[in-house]
N, C-alpha and C positions, 0 to 999 in steps of 0.2 A: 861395774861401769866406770868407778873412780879409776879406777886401777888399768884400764882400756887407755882414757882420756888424761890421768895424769901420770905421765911413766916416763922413765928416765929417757927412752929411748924420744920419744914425741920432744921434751925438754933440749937435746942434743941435738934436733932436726930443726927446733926453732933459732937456737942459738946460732950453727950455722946460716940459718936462711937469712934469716933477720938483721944481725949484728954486720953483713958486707955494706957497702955503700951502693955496689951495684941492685939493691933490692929498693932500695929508694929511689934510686935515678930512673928502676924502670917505671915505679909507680907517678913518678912525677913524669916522664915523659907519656906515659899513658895518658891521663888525665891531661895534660898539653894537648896532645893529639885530638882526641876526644872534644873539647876544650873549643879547638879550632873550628873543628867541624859543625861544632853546634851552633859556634856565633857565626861562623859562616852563613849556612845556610839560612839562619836567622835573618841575617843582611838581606842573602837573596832574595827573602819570601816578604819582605818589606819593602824593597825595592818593586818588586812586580806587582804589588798591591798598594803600590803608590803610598808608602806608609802607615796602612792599615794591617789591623792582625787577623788571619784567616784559621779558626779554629783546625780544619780541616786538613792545612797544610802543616800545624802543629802537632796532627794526629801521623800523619804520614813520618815527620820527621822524629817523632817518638817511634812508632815503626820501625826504621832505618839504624836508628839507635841502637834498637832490638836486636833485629838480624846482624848489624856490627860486632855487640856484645857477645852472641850468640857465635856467630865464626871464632871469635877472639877464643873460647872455650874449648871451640871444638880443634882449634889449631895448637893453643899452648898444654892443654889438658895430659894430655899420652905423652906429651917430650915434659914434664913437672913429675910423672908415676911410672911409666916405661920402663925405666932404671931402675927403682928404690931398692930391690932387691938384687935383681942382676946387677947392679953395679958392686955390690956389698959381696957377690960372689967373686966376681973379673979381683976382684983386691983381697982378696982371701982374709975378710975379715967377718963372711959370713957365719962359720962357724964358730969362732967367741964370741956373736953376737947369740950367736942358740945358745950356748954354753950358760949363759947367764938365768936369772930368776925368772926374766920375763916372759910370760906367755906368748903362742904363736899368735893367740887373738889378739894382744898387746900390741908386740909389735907389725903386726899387720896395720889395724890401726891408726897407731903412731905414725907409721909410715905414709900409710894415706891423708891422713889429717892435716901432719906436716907440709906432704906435696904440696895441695889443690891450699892451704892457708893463703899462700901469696897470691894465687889466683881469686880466691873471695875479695881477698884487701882490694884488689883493681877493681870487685863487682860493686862494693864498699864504697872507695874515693870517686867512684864514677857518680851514686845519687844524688849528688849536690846537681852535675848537669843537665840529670833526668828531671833535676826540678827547676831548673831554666825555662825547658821544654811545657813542663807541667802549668806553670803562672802566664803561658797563652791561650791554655784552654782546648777542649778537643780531646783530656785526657780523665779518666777518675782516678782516686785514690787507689780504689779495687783496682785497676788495669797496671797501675805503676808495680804494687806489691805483691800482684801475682806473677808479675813477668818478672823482677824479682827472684821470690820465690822458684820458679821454674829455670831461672839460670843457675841459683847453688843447686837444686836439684839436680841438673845435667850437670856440675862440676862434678858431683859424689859420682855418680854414676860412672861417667867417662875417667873415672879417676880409680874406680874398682877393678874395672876392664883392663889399666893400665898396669897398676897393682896385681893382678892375678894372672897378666902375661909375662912381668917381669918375675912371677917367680914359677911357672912352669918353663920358661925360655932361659937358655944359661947367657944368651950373647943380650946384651943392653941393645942393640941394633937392629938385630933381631925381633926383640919386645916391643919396641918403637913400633918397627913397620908393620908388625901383624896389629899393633893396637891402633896405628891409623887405617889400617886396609879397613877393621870391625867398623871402626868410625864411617869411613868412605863408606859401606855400606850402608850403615844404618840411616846416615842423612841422605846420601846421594844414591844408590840401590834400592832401597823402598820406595823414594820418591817416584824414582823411573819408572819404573813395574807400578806403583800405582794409576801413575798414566796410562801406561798401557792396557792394565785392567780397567780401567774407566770408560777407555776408548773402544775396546772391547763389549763391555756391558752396553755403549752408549749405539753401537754396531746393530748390536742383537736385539734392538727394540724396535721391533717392526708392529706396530698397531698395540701391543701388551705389554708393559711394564716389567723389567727383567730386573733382578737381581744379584750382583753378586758377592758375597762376604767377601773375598780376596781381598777389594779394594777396601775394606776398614781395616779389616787385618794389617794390610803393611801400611795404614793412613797409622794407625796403630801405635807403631812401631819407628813412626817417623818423627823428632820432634821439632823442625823446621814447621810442618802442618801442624804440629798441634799449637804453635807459638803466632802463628797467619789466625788460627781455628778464633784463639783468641782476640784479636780485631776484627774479624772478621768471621761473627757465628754463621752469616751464610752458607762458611764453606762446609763445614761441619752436619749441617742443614743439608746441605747435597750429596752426601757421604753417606749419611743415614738413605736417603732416598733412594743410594743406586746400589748398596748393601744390603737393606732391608734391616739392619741394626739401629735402634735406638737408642741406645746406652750411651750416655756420652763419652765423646772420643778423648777429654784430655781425662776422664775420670781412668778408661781402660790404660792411656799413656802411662798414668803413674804407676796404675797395679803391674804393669809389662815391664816398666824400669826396675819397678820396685823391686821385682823377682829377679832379674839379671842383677840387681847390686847385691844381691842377698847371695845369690848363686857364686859369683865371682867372690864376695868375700870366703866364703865357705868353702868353698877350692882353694883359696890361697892360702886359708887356713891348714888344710889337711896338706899342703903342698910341702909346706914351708920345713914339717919335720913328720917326713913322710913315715918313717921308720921308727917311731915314737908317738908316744903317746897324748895327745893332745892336753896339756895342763890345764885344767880349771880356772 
């Protein structure tokens, strides 16, 4: 594990990222951005409350944070991993990078660690405003740190997919748009089809209670719904009902990611130095 997490290669990926100016500019205009939005709306929700604080509207605006954050992940994630590899091919410095000591699990790793790094830092400088949000109330600790939690979790994830396209795919462009196509699906394709199997299920109830797994399965596989599920256990509560599954849905979310990050690591492993032998 030492040897995964600290290796020359990960060390070489920091020093680039980190040591430009442009990596701070973008963290500070992030956090600006961001920044903006919160006092804004802040303003507004005191304004129309004639200068009182409405928990509720605190809760929404935590919310909206969420699904910000959340886009922000799903948009920058695959153009930070997309490359990592096919770019090291396109410049033909991928094979003195095999060449050397480190392992394919190594610099797999290294690779993705280094990517999605600057992308935690933004999830990072952003919880000072999630606790703006937080000291009006309307939010718990539990809510903050697991939505949290569930965004580095969708960084790895979308950051494996990206990782393990860019090294099955030789063009960097390539890797990109088949890892946003995956993406587009998994947020916006499940979602759909979930609708429509709900709408479906919701059809086919003529006096008897109907069922159908489909709609947990891609509620599943969705995690825009499992991150609503969480404010809203309701929804979660209705999913179970029209499925007939009771397991909870953000518990199946993690074990479904869990296995796509494992899957993708393990292909980009065996990808990486197909004709040899995987090093220890």
């Amino acid at each position: 594990m030492k040897s995964w997490l600290m290796n020359p290669v990960l060390n070489k990926e920091f020093k680039l990222r980190f040591r430009s100016l442009k990596s701070f500019l973008g963290v500070l205009f992030y956090v600006l951005a961001i920044g903006i939005i919160v006092i804004g709306m802040i303003f507004v929700q005191q304004l129309s409350s004639m200068g009182g604080v409405n928990p509720e509207q605190s809760r929404e605006l935590f919310m909206m944070l969420s699904v910000l954050q959340f886009a922000l992940i799903i948009f920058i994630t695959p153009g930070l991993t997309a490359g990592v590899i096919s770019s090291e091919r396109e410049r033909q410095t991928l094979n003195i990078l095999l060449t050397t000591s480190q392992s394919s699990s190594s610099i797999i790793i290294g690779k993705l660690v280094s990517s999605v790094a600057f992308l935690l830092l933004l999830i990072i400088a952003s919880l000072p405003l999630y606790s703006i949000v937080f000291l009006y109330g309307g939010i718990s600790p539990r809510e903050l740190l697991t939505v949290f939690a569930l965004n580095v979790f969708t960084v790895f994830v979308v950051g494996s997919l990206g990782v393990m396209f860019s090294t099955f795919i030789r063009k960097t462009i390539a890797a990109m748009v088949t890892t946003y196509g995956v993406m587009l699906f998994l947020v916006g394709g499940t979602g759909f089809l979930a609708l429509i199997a709900t709408s479906f299920t919701q059809m086919s109830q003529t006096g008897t209670p109907t069922t159908n797994i489909l709609v947990y399965l891609l509620a599943m596989f969705n995690t825009p719904i499992t991150l609503v599920n969480l404010f809203q256990p309701s929804i979660g509560e209705e999913i179970a009902r029209m499925s007939g599954v009771s397991f909870p849905l953000w518990i199946a979310h993690l074990i479904s990611y869990t296995f796509i990050f494992i899957t993708a690591i393990v292909l980009s492993v065996r990808k990486l130095r197909p004709k040899m032998k995987a090093k220890k």
